[in-house]
MARDO-838983 format. One line per 4 residues: number of its first residue (from 1); their letters; for each residue x, y, z of C-alpha. Coordinates in pm, 1 decimal, always signed. Example, Ala and Ser with C-alpha at 12.3 -4.5 7.8 and 13.67 -1.06 7.14 Angstrom:
1> AS> +1230.0:-450.0:+780.0; +1367.0:-106.0:+714.0
END
This chain:
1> XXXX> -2740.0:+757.8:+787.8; -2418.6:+747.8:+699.6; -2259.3:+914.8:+415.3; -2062.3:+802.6:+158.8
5> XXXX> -1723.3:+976.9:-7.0; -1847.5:+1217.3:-252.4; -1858.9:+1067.2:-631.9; -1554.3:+1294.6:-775.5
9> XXXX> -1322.0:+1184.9:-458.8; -1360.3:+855.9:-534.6; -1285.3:+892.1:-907.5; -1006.9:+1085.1:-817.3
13> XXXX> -839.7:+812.7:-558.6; -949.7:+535.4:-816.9; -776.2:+674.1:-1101.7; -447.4:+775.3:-890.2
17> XXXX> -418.7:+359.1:-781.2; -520.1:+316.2:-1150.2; -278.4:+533.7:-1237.7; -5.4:+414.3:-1042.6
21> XXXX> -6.8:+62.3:-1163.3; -5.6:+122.8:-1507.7; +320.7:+335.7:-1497.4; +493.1:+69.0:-1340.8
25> XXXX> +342.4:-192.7:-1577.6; +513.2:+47.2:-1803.7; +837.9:+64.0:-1671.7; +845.4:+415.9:-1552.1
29> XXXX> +734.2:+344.9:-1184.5; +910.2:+475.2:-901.7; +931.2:+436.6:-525.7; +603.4:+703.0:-558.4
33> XXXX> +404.8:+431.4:-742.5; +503.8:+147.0:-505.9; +367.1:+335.9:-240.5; +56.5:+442.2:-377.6
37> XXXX> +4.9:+72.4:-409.7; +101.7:+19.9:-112.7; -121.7:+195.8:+71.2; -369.5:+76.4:-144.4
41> XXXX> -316.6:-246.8:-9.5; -323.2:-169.5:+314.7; -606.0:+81.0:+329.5; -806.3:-195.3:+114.1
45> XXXX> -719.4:-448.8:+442.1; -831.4:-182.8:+665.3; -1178.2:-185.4:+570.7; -1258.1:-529.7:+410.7
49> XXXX> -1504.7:-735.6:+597.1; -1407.3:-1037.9:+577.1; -1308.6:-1352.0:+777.6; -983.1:-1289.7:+947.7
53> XXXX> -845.8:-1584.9:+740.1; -962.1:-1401.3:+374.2; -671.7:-1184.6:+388.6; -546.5:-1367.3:+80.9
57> XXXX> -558.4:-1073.9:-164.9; -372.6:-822.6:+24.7; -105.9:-1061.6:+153.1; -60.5:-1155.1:-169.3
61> XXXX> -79.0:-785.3:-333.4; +167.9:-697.0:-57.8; +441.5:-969.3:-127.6; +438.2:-851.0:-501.5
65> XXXX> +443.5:-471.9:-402.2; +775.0:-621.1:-166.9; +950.5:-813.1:-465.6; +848.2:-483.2:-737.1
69> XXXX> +1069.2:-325.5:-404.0; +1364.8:-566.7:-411.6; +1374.9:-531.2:-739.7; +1420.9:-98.0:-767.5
73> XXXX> +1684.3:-177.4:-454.3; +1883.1:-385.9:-663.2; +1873.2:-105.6:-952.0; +1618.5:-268.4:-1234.3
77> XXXX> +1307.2:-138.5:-1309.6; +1027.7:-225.8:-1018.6; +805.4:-336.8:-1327.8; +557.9:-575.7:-1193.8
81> XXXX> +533.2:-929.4:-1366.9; +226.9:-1004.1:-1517.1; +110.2:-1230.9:-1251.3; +196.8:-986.4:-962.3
85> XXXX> +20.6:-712.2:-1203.0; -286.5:-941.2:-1179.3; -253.6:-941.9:-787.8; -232.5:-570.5:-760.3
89> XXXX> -504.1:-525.1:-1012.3; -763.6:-765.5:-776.4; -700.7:-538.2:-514.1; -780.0:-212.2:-655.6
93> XXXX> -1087.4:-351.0:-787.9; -1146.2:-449.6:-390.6; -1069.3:-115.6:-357.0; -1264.7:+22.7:-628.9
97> XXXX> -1583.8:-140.7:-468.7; -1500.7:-37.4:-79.0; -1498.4:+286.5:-209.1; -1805.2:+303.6:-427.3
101> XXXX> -1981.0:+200.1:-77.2; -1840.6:+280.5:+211.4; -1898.6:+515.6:+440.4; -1667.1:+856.0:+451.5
105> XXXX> -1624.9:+774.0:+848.2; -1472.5:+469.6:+815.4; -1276.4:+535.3:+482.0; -1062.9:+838.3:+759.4
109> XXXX> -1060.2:+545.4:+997.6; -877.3:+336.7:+766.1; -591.0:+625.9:+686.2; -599.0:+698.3:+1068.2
113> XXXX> -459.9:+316.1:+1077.2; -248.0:+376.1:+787.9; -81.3:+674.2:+897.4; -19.6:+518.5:+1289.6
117> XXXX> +219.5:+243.8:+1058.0; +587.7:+327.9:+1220.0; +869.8:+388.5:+933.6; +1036.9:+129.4:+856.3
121> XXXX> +712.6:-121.0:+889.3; +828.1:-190.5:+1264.2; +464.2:-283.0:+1362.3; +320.6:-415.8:+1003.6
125> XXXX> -16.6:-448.6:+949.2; -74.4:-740.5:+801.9; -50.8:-1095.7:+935.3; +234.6:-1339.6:+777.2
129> XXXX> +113.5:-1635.4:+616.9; +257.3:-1806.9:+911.9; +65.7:-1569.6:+1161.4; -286.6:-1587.8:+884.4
133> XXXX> -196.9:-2031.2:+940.9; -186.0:-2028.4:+1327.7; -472.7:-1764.0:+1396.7; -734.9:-2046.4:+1150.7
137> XX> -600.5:-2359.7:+1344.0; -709.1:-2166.3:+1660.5
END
């Protein structure tokens, strides 16, 4: 049987995404923050189980976590609007629930993924809306 992350890891991990959203709902985040998040995201698409065209949340989560981005580049505050809050937020719950049941092997699977992303974002893991379109009409 497989076995699960231990019950203080995954209050620890949970409270750091936690965490890192509500600074930047604050308006102290940093790049830090928008990274945490970001991996949330993409750790979250990693192990989700769903149809390969129910990628809505993290596409979605991602774009925000991209104009939060745009946003510190230009110099303001990457504060997240309320509705791109809302899109990180469904995520982390995602997350929050992956990690309340899944097992520890495929939880280091997913980071394996993570950490084979190039800098830079050269080989991204998440399908465009344009890709997530063409792969449903096929």
């Amino acid at each position: 049987m497989p076995l699960p992350l231990p019950a203080a890891q995954v209050r620890g991990i949970s409270l750091k995404n936690h965490l890192a959203l509500a600074v930047l709902r604050d308006g102290r985040g940093t790049i830090e923050q928008l990274a945490t998040l970001l991996n949330v995201v993409f750790v979250a698409y990693f192990l989700h189980d769903c149809r390969p065209d129910d990628i809505t949340p993290y596409t979605d989560a991602e774009a925000a976590l991209n104009r939060c981005t745009r946003r510190a580049e230009r110099g303001e505050p990457p504060t997240p609007n309320a509705g791109e809050a809302a899109l990180l937020e469904r995520v982390i719950a995602i997350h929050d629930a992956q990690l309340a049941s899944v097992p520890t092997h495929r939880y280091l699977t997913a980071w394996e993924q993570l950490q084979r992303i190039p800098a830079g974002g050269v080989a991204w893991p998440l399908p465009t809306a344009t890709d997530a379109q063409s792969h449903h009409a096929v």
